[in-house]
C-alpha positions as CSV (number, residue, x, y, z in Angstrom):
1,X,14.6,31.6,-5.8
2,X,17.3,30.5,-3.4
3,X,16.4,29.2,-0.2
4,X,17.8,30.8,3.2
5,X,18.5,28.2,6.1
6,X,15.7,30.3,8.1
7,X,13.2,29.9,5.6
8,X,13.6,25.9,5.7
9,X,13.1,26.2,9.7
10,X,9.7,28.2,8.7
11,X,9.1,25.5,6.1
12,X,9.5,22.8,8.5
13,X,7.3,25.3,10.7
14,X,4.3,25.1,8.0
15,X,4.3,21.5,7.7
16,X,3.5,21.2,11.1
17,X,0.7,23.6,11.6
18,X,-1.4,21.5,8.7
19,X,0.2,18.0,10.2
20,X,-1.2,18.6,13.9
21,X,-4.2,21.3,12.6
22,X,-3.2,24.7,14.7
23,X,-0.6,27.2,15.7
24,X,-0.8,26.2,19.0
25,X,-0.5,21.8,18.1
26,X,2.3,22.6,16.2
27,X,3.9,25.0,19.0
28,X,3.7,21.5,21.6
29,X,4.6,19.4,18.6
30,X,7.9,21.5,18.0
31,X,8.8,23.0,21.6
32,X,8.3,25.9,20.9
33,X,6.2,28.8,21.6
34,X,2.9,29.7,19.7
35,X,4.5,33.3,19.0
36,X,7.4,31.8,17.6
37,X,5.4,29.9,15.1
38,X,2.9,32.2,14.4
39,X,6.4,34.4,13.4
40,X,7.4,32.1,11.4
41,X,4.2,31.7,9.4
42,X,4.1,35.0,8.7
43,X,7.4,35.7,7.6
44,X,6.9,33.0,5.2
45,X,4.0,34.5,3.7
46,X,5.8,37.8,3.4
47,X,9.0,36.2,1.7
48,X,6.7,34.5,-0.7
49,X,4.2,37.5,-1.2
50,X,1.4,34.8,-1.1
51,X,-0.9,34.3,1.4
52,X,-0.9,30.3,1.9
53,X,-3.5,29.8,5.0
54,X,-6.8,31.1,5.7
55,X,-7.3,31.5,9.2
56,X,-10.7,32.0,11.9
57,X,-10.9,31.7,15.8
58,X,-11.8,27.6,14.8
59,X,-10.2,26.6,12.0
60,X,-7.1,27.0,9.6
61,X,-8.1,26.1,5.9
62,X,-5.2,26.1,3.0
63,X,-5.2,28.4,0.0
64,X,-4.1,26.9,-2.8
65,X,-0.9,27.9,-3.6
66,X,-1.1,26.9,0.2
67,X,-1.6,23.1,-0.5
68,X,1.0,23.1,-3.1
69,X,3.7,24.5,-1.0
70,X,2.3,22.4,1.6
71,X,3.2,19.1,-0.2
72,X,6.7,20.0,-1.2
73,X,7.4,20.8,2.5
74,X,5.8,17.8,3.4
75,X,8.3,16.2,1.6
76,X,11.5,18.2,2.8
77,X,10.6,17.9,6.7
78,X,10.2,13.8,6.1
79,X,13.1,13.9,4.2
80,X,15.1,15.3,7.3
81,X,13.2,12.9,9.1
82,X,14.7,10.1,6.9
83,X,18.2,11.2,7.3
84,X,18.0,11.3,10.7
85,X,16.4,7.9,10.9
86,X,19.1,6.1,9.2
87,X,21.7,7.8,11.0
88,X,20.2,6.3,14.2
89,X,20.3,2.7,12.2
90,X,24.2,3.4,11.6
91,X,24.8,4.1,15.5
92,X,22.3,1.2,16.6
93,X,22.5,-1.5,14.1
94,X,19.3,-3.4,14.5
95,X,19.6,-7.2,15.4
96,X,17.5,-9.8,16.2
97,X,14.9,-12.5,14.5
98,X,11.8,-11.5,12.7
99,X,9.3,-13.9,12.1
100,X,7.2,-13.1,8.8
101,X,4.0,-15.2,7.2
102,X,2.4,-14.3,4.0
103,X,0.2,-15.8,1.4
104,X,2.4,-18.1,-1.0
105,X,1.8,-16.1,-4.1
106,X,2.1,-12.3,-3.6
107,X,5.5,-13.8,-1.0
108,X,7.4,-15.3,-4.0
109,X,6.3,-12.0,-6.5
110,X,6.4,-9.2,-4.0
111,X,7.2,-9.8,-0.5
112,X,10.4,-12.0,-1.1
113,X,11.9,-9.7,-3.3
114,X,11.2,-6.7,-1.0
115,X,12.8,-9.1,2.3
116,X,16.3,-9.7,-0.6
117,X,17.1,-6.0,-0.3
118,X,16.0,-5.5,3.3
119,X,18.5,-8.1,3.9
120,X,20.9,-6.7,2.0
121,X,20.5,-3.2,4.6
122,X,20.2,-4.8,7.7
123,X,21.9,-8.0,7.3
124,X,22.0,-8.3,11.4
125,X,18.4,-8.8,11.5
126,X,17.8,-12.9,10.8
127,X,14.5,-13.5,9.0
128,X,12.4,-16.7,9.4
129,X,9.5,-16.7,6.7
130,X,6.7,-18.6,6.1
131,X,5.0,-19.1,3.3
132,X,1.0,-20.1,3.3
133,X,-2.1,-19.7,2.2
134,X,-3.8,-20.1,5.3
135,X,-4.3,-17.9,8.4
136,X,-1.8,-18.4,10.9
137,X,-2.3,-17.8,14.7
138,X,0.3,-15.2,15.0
139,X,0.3,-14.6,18.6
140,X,0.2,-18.5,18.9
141,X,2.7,-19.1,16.4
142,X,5.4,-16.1,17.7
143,X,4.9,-14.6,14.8
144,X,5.9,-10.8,14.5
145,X,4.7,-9.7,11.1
146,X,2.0,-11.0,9.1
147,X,1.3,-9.8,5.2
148,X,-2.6,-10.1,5.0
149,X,-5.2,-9.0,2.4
150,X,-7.5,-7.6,5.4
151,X,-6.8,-5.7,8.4
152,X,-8.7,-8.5,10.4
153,X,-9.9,-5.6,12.9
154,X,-12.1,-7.7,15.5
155,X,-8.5,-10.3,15.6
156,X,-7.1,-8.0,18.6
157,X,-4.0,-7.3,16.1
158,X,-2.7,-4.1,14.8
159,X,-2.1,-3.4,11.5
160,X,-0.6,-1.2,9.1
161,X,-1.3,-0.6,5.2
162,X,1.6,-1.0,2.7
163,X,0.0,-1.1,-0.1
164,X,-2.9,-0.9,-3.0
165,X,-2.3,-3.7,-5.6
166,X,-4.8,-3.1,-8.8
167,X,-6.6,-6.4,-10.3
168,X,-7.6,-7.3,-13.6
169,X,-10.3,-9.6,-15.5
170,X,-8.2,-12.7,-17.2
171,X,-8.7,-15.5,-19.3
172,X,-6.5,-17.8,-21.9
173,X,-6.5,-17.2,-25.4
174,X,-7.9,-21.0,-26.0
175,X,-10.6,-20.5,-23.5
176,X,-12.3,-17.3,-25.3
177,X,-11.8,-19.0,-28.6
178,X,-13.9,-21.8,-27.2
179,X,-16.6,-19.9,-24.9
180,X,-16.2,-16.1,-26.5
181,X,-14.9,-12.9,-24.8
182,X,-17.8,-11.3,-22.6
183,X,-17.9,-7.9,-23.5
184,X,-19.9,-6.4,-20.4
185,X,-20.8,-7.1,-17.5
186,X,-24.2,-9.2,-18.6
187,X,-22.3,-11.9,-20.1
188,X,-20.0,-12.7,-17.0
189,X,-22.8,-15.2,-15.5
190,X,-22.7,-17.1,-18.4
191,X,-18.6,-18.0,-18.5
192,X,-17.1,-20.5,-16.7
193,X,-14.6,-19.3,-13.5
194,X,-11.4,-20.5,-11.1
195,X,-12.7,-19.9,-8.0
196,X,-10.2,-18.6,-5.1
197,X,-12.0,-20.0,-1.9
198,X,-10.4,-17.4,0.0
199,X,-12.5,-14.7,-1.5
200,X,-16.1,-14.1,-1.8
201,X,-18.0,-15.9,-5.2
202,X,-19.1,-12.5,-6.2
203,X,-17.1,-10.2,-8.7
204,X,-17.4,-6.4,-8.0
205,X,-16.9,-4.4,-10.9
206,X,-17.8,-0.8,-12.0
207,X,-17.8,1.6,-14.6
208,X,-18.4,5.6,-14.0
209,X,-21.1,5.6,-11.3
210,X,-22.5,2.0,-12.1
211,X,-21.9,-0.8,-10.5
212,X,-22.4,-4.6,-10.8
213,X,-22.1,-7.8,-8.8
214,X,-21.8,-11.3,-10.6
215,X,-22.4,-14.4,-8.8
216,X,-19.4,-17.0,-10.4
217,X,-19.3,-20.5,-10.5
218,X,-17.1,-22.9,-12.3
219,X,-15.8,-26.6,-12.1
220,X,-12.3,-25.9,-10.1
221,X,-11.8,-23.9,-7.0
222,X,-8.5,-23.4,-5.0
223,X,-7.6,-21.7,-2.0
224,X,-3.7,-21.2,-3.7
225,X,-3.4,-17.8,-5.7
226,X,-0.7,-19.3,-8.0
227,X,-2.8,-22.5,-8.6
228,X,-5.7,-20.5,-10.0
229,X,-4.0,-18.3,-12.1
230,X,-2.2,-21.8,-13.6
231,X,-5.9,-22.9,-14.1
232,X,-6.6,-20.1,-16.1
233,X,-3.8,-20.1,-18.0
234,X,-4.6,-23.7,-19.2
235,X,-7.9,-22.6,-20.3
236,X,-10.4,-23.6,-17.5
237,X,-12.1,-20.4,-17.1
238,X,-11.9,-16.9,-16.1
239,X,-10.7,-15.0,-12.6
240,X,-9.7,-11.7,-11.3
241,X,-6.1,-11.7,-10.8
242,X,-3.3,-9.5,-9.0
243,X,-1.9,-7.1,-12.0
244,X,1.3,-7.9,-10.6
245,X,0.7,-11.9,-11.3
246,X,-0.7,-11.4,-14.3
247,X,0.8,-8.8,-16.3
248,X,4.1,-11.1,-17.1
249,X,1.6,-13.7,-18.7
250,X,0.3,-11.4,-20.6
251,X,2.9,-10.4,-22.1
252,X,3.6,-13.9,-22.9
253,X,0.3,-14.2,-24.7
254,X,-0.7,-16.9,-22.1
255,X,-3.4,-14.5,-20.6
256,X,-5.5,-11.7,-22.5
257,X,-7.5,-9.2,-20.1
258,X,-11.5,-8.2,-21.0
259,X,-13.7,-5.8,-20.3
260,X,-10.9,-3.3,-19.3
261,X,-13.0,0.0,-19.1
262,X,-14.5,-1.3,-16.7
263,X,-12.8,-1.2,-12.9
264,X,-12.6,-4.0,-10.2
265,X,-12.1,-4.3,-6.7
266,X,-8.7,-3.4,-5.7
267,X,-6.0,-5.6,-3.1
268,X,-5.6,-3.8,-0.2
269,X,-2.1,-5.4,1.5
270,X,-1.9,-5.1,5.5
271,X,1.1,-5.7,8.1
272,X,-0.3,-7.3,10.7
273,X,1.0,-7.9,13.9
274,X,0.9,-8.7,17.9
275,X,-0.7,-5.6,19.9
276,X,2.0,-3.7,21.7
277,X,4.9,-4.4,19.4
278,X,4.1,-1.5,16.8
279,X,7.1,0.5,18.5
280,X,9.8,-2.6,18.5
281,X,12.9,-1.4,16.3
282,X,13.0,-4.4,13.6
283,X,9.5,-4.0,13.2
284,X,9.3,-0.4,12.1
285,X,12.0,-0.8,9.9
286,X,10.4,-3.9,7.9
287,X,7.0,-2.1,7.6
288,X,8.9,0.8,6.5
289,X,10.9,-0.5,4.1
290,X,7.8,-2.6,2.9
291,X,5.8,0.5,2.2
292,X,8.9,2.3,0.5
293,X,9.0,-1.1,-1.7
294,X,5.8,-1.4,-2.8
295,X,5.7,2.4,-3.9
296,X,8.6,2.1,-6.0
297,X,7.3,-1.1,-7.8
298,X,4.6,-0.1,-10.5
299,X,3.3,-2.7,-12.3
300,X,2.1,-1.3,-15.8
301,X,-1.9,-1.7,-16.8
302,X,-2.7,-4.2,-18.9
């Protein structure tokens, strides 16, 4: 079915009654007037012979055909919003210095790569980054992004998700034909582990609608990601471990996963940054691009 110019005004339309919840939301949203959407609305529903909302005096509820077509104009009205985004970064090339901090490990595997291409786009904007494992004082330091595991939401800071980064359960081949591969969640306490001091001693891990916590302990603890995974490698006990870090290692054989029907906490990633600054130019176009980034990078499962 082709798709008239007027009908992707009354898709743009539908997008934004479900984006701001009402006829009359959307209307302010748009500048226009509430008939006008309304008009729209239903002329779509005519052209497509299907009705896509259900609608009372308090409440608009999609169909489903609704939400499908929903998504796909979702998609097209961003789309428009993309082109016209980088259109303004053509006319206003954005300058300046943007100071970054991030953990060590997920920098030099994710974050790094990700700041290459931004670079690549913008190569007006200077970047200074920092590399640590500890928490930096961002407003003391002048820092205007921080890449953080946690929203920190009593800090004063704002912050912005980019991304879900799955774990898994690892060991070294030499260290589970020492000590034996635990096969569920029982045996855990019994194994030796890396600690990371800059996450809690308890492993979460769950399987349908069970859950379990294990209390680990081991001989070496470390508050660097790289150096634990490098302790595991050489066969000094188990940890839960980025996919991302891990999955190269394993397929070099020098880590093997376990219990893998079973689930584990996931990595939220945050931008983090100085209240106040969320609207500054360089800044939305790092988070941006950051999000964009880590979408389009899938690690497989192990």
């Amino acid at each position: 079915m082709d798709v008239s110019f007027e009908q992707l005004k009354s898709m743009v339309v539908f997008a934004q009654i479900i984006e701001q919840g009402n006829l009359s939301a959307a209307a302010k949203h748009l500048g226009l007037s509430r008939a006008v959407v309304s008009y729209h609305l239903k002329k779509l529903e005519a052209q497509l012979e299907v009705k896509l909302l259900n609608r009372s005096t308090r409440a608009i509820n999609l169909t489903e055909a609704g939400q499908a077509y929903y998504e796909r104009c979702r998609v097209i009205a961003e789309q428009a919003s993309a082109a016209n985004q980088q259109i303004e970064n053509f006319k206003n090339e954005p300058v300046g210095l943007l100071k970054i901090t991030c953990p060590v490990n997920v920098g030099l595997q994710t974050v790094v790569p990700a700041l290459n291409e931004f670079k690549k786009i913008y190569p007006k904007i200077e970047l200074d980054v920092m590399l640590t494992d500890e928490i930096v004082n961002i407003m003391k330091e002048g820092i205007d992004l921080a890449i953080r595991g946690a929203p920190l939401p009593d800090s004063g800071l704002q912050a912005s998700k980019l991304a879900t980064l799955t774990t898994c359960l690892c060991g070294s081949p030499e260290y589970f034909l020492q000590y034996g591969r635990p096969t569920n969640p029982a045996d855990l306490g019994d194994h030796q582990w890396v600690i990371y001091k800059l996450t809690s001693g308890v492993l979460s891990l769950k399987k349908g609608s069970r859950s379990f916590s294990i209390a680990t302990k081991g001989s070496i603890s470390t508050n660097n990601a790289a150096a634990r995974t490098a302790f595991v490698e050489a066969g000094h006990g188990l940890a839960r471990i980025p996919t991302y870090d891990a999955w190269p290692k394993i397929k070099a054989g020098t880590l093997e996963t376990v219990l893998d029907d079973y689930t584990f906490n996931d990595i939220d990633v945050y931008g983090v940054f100085p209240p106040g600054t969320a609207n500054a130019k360089k800044l939305r176009l790092v988070l941006n691009f950051l999000k964009e980034y880590f979408t389009s990078q899938t690690t497989p499962k192990p």
